[in-house]
Backbone as a printed PyTorch tensor [residue, N CA C, xyz], in Angstrom:
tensor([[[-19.8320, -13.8710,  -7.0560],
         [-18.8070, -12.8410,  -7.1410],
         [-19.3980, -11.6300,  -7.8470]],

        [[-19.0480, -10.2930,  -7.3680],
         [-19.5630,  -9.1840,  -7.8570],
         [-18.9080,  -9.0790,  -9.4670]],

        [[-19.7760,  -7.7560,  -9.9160],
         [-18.9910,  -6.8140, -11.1830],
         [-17.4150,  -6.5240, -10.6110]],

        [[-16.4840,  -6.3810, -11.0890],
         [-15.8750,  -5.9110, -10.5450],
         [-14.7440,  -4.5690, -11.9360]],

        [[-14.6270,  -3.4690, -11.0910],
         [-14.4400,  -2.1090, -11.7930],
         [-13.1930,  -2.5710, -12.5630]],

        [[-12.9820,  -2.1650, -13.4730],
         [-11.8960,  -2.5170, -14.6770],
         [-11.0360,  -1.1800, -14.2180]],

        [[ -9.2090,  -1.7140, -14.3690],
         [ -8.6170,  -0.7010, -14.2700],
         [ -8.7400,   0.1830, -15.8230]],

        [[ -8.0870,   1.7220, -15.0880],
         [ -8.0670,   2.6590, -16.0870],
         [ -6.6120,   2.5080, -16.7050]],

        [[ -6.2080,   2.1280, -17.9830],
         [ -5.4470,   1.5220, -18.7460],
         [ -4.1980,   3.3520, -18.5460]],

        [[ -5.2630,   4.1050, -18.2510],
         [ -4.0220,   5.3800, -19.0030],
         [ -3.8120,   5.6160, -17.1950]],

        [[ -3.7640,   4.9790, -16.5180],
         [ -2.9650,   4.9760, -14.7980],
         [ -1.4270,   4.9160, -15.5690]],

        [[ -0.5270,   6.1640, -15.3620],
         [  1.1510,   5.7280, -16.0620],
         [  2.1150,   4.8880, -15.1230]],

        [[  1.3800,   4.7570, -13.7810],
         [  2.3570,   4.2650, -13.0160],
         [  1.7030,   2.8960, -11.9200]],

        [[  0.2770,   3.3520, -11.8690],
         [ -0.6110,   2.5310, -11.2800],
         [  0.1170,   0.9360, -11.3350]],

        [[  0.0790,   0.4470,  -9.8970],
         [  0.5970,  -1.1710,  -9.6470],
         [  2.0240,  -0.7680,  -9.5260]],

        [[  2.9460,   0.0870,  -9.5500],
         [  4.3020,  -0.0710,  -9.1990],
         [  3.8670,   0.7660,  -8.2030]],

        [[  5.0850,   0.5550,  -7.5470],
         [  5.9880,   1.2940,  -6.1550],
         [  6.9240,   2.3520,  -6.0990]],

        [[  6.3830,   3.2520,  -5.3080],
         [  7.4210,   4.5150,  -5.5160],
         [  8.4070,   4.3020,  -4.3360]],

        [[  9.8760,   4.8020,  -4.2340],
         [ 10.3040,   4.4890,  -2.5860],
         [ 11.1300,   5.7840,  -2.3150]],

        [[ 10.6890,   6.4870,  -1.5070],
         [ 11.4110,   8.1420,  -1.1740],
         [ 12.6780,   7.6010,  -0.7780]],

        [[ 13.4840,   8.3840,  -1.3910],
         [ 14.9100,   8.8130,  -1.6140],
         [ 14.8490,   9.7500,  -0.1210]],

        [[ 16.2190,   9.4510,   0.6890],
         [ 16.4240,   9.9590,   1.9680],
         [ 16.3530,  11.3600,   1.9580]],

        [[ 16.8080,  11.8380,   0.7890],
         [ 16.8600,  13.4940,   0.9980],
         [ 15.3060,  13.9930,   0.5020]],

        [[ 14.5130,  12.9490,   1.0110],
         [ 12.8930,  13.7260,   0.5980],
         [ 12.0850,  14.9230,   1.1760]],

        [[ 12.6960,  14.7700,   2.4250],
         [ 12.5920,  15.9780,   3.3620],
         [ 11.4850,  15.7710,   4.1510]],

        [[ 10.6420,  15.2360,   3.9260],
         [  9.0620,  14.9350,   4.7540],
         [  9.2160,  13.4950,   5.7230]],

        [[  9.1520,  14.0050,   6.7980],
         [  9.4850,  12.7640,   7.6500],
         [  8.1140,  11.6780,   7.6150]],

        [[  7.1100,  12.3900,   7.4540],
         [  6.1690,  11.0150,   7.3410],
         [  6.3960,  10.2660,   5.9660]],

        [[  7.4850,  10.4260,   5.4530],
         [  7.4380,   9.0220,   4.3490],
         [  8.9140,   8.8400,   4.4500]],

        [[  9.2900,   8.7950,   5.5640],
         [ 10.6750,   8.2210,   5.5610],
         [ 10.7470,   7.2880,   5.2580]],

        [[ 11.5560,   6.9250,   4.3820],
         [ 11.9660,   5.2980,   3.8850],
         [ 10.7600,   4.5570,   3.1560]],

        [[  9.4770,   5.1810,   3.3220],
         [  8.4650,   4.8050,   2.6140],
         [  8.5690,   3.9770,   1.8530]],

        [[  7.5580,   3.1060,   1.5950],
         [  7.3420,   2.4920,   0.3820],
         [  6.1140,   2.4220,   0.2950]],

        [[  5.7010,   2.9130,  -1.0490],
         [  4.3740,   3.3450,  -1.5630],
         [  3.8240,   2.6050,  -2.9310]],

        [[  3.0110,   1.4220,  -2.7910],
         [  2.0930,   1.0120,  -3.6310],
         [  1.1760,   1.9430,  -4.3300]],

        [[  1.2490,   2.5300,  -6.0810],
         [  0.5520,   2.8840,  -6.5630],
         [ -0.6120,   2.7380,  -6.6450]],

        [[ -2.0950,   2.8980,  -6.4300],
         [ -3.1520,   2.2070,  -6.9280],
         [ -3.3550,   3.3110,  -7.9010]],

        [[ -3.2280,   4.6690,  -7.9410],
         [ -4.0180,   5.4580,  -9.1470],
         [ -3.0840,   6.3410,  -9.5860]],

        [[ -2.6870,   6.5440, -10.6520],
         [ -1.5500,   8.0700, -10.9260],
         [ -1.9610,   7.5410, -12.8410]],

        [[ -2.6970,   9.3600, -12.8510],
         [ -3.1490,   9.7510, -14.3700],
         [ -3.1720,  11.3340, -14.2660]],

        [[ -3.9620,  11.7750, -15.1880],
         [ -3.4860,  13.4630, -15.3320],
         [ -4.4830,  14.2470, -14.2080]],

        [[ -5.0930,  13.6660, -13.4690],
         [ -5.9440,  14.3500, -12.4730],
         [ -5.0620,  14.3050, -11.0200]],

        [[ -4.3210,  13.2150, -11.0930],
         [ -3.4610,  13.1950,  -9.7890],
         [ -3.0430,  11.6980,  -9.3430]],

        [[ -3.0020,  11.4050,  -8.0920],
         [ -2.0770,   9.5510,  -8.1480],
         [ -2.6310,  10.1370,  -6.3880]],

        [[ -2.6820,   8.7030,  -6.1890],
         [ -3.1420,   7.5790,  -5.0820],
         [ -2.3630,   6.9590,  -4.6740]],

        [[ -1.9240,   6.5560,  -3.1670],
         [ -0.8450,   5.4030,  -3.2440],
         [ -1.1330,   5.0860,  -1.6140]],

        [[ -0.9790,   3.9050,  -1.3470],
         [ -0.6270,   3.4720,  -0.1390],
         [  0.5550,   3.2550,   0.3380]],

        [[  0.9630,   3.6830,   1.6710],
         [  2.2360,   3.3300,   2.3110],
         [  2.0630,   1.8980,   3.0090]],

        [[  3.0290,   0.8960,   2.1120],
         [  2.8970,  -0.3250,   3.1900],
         [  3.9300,  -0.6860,   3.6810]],

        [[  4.9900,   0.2050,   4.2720],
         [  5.9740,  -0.4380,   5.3200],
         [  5.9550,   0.4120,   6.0700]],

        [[  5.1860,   1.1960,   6.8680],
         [  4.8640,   2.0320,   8.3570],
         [  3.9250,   1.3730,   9.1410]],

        [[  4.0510,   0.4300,   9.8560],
         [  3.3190,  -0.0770,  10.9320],
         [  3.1570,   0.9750,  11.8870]],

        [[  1.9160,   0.9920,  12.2650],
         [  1.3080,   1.6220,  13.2630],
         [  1.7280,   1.3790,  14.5040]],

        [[  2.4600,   1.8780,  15.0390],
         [  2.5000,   1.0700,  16.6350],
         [  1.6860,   0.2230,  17.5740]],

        [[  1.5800,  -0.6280,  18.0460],
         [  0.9050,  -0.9690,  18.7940],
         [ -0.4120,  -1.5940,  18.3650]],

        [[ -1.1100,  -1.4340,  17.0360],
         [ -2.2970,  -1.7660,  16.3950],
         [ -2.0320,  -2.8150,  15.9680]],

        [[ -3.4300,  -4.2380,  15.5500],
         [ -2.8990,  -5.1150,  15.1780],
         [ -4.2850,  -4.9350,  14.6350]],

        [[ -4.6880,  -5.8800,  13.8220],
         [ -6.1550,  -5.6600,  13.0240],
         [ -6.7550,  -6.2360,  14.1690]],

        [[ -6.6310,  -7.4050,  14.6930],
         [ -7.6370,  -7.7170,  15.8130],
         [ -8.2480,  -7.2260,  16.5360]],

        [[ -7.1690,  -5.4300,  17.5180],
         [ -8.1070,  -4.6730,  17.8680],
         [ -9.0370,  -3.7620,  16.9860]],

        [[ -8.3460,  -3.4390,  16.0130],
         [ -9.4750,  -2.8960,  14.8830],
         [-10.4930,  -3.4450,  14.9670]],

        [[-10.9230,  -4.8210,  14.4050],
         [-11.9970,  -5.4340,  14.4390],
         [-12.9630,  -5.4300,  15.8810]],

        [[-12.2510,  -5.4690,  16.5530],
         [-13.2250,  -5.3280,  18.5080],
         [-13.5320,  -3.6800,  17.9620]],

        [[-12.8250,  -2.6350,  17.6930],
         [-13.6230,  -1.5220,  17.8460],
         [-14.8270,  -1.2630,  16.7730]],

        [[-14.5400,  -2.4030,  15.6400],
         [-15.6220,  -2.0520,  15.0160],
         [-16.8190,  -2.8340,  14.9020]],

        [[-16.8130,  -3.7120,  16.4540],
         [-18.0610,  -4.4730,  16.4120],
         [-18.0090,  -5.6800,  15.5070]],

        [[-16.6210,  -6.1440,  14.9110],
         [-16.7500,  -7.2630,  14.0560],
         [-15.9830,  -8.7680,  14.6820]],

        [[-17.2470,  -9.5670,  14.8510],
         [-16.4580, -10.9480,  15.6140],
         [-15.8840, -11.6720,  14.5740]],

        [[-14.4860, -12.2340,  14.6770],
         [-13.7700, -13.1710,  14.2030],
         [-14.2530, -14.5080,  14.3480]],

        [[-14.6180, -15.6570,  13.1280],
         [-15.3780, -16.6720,  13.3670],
         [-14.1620, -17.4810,  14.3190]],

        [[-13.1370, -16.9860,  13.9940],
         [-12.1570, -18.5540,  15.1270],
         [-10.7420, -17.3130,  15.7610]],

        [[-10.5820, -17.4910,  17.1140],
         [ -9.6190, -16.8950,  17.8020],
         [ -8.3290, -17.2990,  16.8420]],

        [[ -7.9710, -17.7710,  16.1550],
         [ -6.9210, -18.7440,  15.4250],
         [ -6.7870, -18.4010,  13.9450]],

        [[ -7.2870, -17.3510,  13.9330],
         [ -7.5710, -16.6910,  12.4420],
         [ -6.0610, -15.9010,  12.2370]],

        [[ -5.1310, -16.3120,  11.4180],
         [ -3.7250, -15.3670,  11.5180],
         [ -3.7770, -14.0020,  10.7800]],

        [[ -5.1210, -13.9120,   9.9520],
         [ -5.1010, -12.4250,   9.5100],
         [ -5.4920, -11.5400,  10.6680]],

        [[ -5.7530, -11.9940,  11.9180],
         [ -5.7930, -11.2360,  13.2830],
         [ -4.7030, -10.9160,  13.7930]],

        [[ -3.5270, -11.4050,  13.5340],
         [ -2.2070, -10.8730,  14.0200],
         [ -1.7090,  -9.5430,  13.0940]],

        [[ -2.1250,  -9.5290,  11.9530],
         [ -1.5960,  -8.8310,  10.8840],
         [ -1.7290,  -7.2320,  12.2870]],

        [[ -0.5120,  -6.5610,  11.4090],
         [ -0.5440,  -5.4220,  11.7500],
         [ -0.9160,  -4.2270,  11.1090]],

        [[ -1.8700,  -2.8500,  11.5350],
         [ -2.5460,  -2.6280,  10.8560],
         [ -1.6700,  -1.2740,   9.7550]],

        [[ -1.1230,  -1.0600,   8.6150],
         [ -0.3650,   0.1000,   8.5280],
         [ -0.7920,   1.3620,   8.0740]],

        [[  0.0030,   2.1040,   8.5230],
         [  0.0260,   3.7220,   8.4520],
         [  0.2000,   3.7460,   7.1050]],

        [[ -1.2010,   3.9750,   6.2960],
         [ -1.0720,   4.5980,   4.1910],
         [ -0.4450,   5.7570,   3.9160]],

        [[ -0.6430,   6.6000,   5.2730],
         [ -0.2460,   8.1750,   4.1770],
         [ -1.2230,   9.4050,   5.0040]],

        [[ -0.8670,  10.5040,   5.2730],
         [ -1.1990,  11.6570,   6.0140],
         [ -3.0700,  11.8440,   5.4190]],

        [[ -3.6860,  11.4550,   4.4920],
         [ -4.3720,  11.7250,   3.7840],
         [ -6.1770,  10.5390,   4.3510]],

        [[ -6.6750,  11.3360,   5.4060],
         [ -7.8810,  10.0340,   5.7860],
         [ -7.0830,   9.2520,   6.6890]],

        [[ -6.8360,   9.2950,   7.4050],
         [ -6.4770,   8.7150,   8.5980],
         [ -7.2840,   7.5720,   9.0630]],

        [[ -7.9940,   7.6970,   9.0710],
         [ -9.3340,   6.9840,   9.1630],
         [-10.1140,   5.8000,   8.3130]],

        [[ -9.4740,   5.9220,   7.0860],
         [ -9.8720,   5.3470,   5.9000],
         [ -9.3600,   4.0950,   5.7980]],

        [[ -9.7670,   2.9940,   5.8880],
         [ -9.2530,   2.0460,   5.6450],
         [ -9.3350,   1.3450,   4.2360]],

        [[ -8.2700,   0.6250,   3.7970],
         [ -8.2440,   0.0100,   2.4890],
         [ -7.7970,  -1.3720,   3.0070]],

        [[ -7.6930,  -2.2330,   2.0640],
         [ -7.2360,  -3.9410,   2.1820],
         [ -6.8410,  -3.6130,   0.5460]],

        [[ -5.3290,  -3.9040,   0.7040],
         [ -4.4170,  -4.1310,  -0.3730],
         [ -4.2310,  -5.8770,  -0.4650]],

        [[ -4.7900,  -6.0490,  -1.6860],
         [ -5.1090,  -8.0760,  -1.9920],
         [ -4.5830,  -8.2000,  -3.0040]],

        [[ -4.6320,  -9.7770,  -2.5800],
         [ -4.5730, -10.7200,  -4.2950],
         [ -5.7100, -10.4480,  -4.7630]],

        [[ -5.9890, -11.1930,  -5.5540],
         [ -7.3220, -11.3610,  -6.7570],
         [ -7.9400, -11.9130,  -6.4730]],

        [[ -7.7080, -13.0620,  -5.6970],
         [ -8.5010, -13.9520,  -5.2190],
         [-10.1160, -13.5190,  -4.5560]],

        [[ -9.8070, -12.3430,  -4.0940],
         [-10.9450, -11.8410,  -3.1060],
         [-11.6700, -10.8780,  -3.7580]],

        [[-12.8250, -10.8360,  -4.1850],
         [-13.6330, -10.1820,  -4.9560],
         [-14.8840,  -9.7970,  -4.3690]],

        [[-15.1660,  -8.0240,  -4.6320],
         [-16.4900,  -7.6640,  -3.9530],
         [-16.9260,  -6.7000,  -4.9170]],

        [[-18.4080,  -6.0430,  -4.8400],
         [-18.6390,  -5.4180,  -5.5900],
         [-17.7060,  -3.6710,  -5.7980]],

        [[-16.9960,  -3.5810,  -5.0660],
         [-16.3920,  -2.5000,  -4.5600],
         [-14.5590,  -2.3440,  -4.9370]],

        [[-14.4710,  -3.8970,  -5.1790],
         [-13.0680,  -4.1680,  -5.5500],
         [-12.8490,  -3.5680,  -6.4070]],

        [[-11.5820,  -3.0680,  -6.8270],
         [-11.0130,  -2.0340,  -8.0500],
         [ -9.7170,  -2.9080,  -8.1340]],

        [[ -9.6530,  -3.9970,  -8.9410],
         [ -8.9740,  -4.2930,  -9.7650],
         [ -7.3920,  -3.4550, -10.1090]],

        [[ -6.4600,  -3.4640,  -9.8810],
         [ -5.1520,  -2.5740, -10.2230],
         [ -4.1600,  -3.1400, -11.2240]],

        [[ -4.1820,  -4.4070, -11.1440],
         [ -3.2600,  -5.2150, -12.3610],
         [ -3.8810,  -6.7880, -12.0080]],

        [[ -3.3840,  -7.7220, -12.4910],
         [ -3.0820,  -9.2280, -12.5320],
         [ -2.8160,  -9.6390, -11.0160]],

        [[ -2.2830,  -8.6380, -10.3790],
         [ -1.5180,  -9.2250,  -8.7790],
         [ -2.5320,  -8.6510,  -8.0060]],

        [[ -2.7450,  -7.4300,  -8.2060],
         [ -3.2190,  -6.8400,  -7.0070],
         [ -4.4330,  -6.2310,  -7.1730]],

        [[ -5.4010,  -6.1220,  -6.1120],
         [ -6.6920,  -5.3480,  -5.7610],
         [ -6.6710,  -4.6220,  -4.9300]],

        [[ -7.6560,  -3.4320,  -4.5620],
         [ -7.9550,  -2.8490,  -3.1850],
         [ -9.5010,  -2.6890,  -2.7330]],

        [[-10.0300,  -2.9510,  -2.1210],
         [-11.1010,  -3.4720,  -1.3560],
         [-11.5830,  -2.1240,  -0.1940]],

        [[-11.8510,  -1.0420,  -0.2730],
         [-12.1360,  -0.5970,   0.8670],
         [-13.3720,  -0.1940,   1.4820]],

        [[-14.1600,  -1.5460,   2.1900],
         [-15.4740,  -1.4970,   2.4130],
         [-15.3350,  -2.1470,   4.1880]],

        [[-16.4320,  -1.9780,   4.7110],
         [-16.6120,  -2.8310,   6.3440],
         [-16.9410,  -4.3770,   5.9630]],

        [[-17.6740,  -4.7000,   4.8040],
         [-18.4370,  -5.9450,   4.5290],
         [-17.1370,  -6.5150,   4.0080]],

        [[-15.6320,  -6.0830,   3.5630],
         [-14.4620,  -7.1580,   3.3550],
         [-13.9140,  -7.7520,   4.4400]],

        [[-14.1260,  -6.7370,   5.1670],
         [-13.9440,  -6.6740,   6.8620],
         [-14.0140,  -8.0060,   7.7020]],

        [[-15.7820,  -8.0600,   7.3810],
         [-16.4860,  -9.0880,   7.5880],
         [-15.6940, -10.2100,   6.9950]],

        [[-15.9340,  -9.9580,   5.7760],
         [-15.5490, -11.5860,   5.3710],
         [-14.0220, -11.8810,   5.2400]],

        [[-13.0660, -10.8380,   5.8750],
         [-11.6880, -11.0690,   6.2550],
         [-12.0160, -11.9560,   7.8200]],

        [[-12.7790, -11.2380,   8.6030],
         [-12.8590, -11.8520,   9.8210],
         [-13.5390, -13.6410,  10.1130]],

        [[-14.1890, -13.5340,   8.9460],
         [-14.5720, -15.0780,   8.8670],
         [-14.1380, -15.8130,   8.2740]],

        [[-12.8260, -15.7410,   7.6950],
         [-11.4670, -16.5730,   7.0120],
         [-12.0370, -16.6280,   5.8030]],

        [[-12.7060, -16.0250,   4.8230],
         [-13.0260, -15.6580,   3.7700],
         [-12.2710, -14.5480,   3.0290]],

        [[-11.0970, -14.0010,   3.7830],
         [-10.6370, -12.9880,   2.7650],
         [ -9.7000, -13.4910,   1.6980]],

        [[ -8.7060, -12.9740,   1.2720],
         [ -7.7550, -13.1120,   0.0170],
         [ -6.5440, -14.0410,   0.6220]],

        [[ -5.5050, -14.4930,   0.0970],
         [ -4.1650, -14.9820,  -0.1150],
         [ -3.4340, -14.1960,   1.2930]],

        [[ -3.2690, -13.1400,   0.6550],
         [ -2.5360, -12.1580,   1.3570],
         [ -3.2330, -11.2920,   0.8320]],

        [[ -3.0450, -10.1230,   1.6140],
         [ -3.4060,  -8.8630,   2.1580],
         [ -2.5540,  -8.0670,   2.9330]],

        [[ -2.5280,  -6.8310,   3.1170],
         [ -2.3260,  -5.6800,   4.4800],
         [ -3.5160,  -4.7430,   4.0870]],

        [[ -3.9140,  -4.4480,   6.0670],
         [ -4.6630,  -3.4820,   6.0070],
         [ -3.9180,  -2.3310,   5.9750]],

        [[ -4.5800,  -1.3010,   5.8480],
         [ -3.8430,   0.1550,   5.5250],
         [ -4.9080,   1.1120,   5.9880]],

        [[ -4.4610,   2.2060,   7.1140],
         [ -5.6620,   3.4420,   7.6510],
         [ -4.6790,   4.4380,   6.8440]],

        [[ -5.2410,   5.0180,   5.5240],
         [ -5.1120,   6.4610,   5.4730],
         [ -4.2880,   6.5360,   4.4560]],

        [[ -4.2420,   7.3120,   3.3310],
         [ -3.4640,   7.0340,   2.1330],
         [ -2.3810,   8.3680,   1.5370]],

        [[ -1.5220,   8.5470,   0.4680],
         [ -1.0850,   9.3650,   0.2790],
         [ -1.5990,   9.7690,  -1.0650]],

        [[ -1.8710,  11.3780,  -1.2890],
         [ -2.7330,  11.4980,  -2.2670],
         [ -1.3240,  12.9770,  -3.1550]],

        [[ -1.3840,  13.1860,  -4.5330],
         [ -0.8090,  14.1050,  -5.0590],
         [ -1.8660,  14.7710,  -6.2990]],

        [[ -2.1090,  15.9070,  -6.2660],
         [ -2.6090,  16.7940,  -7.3330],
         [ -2.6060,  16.3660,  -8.4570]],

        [[ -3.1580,  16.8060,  -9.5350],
         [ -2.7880,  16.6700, -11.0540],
         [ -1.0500,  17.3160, -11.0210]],

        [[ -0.0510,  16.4020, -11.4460],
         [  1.1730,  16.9440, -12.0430],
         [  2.4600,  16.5520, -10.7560]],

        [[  1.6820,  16.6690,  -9.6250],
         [  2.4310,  17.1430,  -8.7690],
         [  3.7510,  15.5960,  -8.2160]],

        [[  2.9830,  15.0120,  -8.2800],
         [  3.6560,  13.5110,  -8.3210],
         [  4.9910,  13.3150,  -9.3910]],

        [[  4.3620,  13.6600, -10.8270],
         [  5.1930,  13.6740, -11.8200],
         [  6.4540,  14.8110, -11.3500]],

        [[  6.5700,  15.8900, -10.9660],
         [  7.1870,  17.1000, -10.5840],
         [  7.8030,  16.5500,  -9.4110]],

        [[  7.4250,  15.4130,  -8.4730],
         [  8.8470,  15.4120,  -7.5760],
         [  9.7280,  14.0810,  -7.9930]],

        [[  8.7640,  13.3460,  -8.7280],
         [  9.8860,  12.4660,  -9.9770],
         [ 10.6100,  12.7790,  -9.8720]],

        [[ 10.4290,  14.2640, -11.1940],
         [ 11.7740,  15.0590, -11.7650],
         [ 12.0930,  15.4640, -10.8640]],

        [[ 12.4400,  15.9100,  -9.8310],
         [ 12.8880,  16.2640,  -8.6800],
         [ 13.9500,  15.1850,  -7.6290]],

        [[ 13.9610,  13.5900,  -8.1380],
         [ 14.3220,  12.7040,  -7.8460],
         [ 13.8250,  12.6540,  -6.5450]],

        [[ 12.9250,  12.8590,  -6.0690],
         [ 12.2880,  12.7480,  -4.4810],
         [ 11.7580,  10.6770,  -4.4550]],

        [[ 11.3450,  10.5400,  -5.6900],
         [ 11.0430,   9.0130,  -5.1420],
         [ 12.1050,   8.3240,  -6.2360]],

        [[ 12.1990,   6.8090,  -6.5010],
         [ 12.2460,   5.9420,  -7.2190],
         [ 11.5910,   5.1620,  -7.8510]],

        [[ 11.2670,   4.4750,  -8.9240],
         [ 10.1460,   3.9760,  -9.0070],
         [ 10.4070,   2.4230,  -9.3070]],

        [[  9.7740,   1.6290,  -9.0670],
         [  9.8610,   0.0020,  -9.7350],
         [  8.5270,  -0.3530,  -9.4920]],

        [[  8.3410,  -2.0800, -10.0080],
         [  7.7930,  -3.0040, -10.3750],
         [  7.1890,  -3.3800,  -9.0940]],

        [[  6.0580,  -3.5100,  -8.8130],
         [  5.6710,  -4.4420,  -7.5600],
         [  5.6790,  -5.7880,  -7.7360]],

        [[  6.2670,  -5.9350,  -6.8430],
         [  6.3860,  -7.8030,  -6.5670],
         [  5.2760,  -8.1990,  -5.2690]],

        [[  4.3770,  -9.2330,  -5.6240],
         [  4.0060,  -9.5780,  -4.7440],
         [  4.6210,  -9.8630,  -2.9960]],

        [[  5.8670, -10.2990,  -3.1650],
         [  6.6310, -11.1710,  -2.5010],
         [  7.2230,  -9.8280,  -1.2570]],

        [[  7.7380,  -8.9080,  -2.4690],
         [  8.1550,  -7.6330,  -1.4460],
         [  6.6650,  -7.0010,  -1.0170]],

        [[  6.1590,  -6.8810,  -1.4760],
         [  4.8020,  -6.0400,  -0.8490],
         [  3.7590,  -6.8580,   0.4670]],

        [[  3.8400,  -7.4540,   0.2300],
         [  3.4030,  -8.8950,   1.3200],
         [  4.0150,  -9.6380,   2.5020]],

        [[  5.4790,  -9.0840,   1.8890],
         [  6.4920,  -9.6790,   3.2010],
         [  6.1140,  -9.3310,   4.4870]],

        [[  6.4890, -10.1600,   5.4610],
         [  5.9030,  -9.7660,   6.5470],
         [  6.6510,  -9.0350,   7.2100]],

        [[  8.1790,  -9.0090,   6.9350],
         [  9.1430,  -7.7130,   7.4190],
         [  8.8830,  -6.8480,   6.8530]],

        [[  8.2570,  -5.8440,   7.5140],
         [  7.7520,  -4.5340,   6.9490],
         [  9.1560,  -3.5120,   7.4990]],

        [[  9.9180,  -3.4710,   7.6560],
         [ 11.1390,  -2.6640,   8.0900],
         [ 12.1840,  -2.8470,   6.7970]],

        [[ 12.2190,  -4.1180,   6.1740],
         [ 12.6950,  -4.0400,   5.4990],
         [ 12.6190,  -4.0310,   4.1120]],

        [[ 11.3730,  -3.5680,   3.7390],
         [ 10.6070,  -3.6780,   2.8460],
         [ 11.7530,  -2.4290,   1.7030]],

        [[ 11.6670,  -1.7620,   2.2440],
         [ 12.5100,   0.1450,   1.5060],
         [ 13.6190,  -0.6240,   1.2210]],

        [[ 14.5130,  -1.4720,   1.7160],
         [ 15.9110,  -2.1550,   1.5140],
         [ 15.8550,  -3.1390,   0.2440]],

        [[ 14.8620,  -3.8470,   0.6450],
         [ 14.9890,  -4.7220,  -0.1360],
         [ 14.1200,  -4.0190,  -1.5810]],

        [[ 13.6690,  -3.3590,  -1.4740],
         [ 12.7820,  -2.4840,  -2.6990],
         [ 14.0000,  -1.6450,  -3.2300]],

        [[ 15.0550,  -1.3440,  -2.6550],
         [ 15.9920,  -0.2390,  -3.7580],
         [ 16.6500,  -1.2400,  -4.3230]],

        [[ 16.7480,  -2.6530,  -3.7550],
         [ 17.7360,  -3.6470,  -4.2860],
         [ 17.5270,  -4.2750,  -5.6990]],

        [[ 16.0040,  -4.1470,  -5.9200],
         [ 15.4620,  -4.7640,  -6.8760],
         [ 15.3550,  -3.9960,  -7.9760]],

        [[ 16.3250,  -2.7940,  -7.7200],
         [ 16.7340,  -1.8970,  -8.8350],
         [ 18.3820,  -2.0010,  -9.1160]],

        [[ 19.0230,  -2.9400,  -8.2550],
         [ 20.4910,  -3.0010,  -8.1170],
         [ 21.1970,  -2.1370,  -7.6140]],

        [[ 20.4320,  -1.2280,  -6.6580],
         [ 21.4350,  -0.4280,  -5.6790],
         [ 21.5810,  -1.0290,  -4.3100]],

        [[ 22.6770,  -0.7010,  -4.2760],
         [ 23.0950,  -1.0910,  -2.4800],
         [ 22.3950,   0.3140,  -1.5410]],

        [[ 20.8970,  -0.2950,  -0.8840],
         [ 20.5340,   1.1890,  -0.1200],
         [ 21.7740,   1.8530,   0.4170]],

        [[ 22.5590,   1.1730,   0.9340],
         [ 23.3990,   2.2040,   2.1020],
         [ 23.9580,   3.4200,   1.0600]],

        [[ 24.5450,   3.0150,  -0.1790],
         [ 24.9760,   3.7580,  -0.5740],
         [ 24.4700,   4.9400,  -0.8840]],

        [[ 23.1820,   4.7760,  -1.0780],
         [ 21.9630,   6.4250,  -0.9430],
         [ 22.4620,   7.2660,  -0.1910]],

        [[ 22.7640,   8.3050,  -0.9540],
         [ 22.8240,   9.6860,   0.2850],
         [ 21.7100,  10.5920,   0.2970]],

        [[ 21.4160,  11.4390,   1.2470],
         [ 20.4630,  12.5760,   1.1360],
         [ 20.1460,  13.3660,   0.1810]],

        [[ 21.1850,  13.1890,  -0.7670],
         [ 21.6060,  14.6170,  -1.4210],
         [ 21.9910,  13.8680,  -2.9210]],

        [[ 20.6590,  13.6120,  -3.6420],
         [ 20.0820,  13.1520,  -4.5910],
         [ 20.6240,  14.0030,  -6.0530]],

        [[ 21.6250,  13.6330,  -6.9090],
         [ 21.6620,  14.4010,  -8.0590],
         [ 20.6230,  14.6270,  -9.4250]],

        [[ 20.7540,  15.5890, -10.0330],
         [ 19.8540,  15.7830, -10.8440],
         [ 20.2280,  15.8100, -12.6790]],

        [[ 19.7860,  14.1240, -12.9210],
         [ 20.0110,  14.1120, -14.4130],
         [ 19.8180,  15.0980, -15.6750]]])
């Protein structure tokens, strides 16, 4: 098992979940739900993991990138691959347990890692990867401040990541069941967000 990078303790939000509030106005994070990996005074990082990509499943990922699966029967080949965030499109990450360790892994809390190399790839495709996982092409990125500023703005919510919600395999209902675990009834959300 590699070194693996120690989180940065002064991340203020790093490992929770942000979830845009309907009146956010930006349709690519509708209903979003966004796994923190980095937010400190230079700016915040986050993956979107309930936007499935249409039509993508990692399996064809892997055929375009030249990587054979050791057994047709591998179920991290069904996984579907999701849409992170307007930011690298292209970029792929693997959001994990702990279990799966590379020299490249960045560590985020006790639950979770992110992995974004071709060689996890590999050893996802040869039933060597983590517990659970989702892949993720492309991430959402905010400035120094700017994250904090639509806070106050009530544009997201914030909570606790749970393995259980972040991993679920209903990715549709991921935003529902994520406002719940703050004790709101989503429906009752309106667009039109007040300001404490």
């Amino acid at each position: 098992m590699g070194s693996r990078k120690k989180p940065n303790t002064d991340n203020y939000l790093a490992g929770r979940i942000l979830m845009a509030m309907p009146g956010l106005g930006d349709t690519r994070f509708h209903k979003a739900v966004i796994f923190l990996c980095a937010h400190d005074e230079k700016g915040a990082m986050g993956l979107v993991i309930n936007h499935v990509m249409p039509g993508v499943a990692l399996k064809e990922l892997l055929t375009q990138l030249n990587i054979k699966p050791s057994s047709p029967d591998n179920q991290i080949l069904s996984l579907p691959v999701m849409s992170g965030g307007p930011v690298e499109p292209a970029r792929g990450f693997v959001l994990h347990t702990p279990d799966f360790q590379q020299m490249e892994t960045i560590t985020i809390n006790e639950s979770f890692c992110v992995t974004g190399t071709l060689e996890a790839l590999k050893e996802i495709a040869t039933g060597k990867g983590p517990y659970k996982m989702l892949f993720v092409l492309g991430y959402a990125g905010w400035s120094a401040g700017q994250l904090d500023k639509e806070i106050q703005q009530n544009a997201w919510l914030i909570a606790d990541a749970d393995p259980d919600l972040i991993f679920k395999p209903t990715h549709e209902e991921k935003w529902n069941a994520a406002i719940r675990t703050l004790g709101f009834d989503p429906h009752l959300l309106s667009g039109d967000a007040g300001h404490a």
